[in-house]
C-alpha positions in Angstrom: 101.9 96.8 96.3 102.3 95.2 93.0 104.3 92.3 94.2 101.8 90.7 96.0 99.4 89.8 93.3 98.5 86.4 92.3 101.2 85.3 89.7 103.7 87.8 90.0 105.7 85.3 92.6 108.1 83.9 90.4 108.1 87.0 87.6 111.8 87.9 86.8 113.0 90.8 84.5 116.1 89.7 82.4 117.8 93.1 83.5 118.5 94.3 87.5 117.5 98.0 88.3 120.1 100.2 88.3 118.9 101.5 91.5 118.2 98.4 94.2 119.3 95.5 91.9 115.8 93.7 92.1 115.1 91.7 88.5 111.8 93.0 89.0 111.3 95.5 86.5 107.9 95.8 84.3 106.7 97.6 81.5 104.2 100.8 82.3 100.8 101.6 80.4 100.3 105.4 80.2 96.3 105.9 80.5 94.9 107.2 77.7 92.3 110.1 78.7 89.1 110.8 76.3 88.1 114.1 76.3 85.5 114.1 73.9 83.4 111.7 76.0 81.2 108.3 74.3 80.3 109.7 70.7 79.6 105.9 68.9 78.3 107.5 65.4 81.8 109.5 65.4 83.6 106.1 65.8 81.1 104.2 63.1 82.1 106.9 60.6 86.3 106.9 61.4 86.0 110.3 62.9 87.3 109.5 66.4 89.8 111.5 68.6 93.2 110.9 67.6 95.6 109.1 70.2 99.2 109.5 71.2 101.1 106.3 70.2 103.5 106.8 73.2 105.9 103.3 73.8 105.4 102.3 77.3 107.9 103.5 80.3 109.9 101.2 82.5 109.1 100.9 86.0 110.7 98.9 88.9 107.9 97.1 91.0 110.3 96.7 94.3 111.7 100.3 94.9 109.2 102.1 92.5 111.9 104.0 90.6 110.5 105.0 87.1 112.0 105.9 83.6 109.7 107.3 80.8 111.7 105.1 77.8 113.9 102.7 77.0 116.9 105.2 76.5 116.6 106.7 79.7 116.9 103.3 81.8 120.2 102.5 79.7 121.4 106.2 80.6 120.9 105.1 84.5 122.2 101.6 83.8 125.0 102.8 82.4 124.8 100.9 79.4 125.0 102.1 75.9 121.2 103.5 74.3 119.8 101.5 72.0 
């Protein structure tokens, strides 16, 4: 469990989840996935493979509930979207 790693003792989110109430809310890294493999003379030249520039997603480390953006939390929250 996440909550049990050095340093996250005293971590508290500024907003409650909307589902147990726990400040303990973080922000989520999608992975990113290559699927053209190690190709360095492609990345000398600027010819890489493109990447998603996707905004993280919200995620509450007590209960585990999950919400892909910032819009959807409020929805749950009941608070206006930003």
């Amino acid at each position: 469990m996440l909550r049990d790693e050095p340093g996250l003792e005293g971590a508290r989110s500024q907003e409650a989840c909307p589902v147990c109430g726990e400040h303990t809310l973080s922000l989520l890294g999608y992975p990113y996935v290559s699927t053209m493999g190690v190709q360095p003379m492609a990345e000398i030249l600027g010819m890489g493979e493109p990447t998603l520039d996707e905004p993280p997603g919200i995620a509450c480390l007590s209960c585990g509930a999950q919400w892909h953006d910032i819009d959807a939390f409020r929805q749950q929250a009941g608070k206006p979207a930003s």
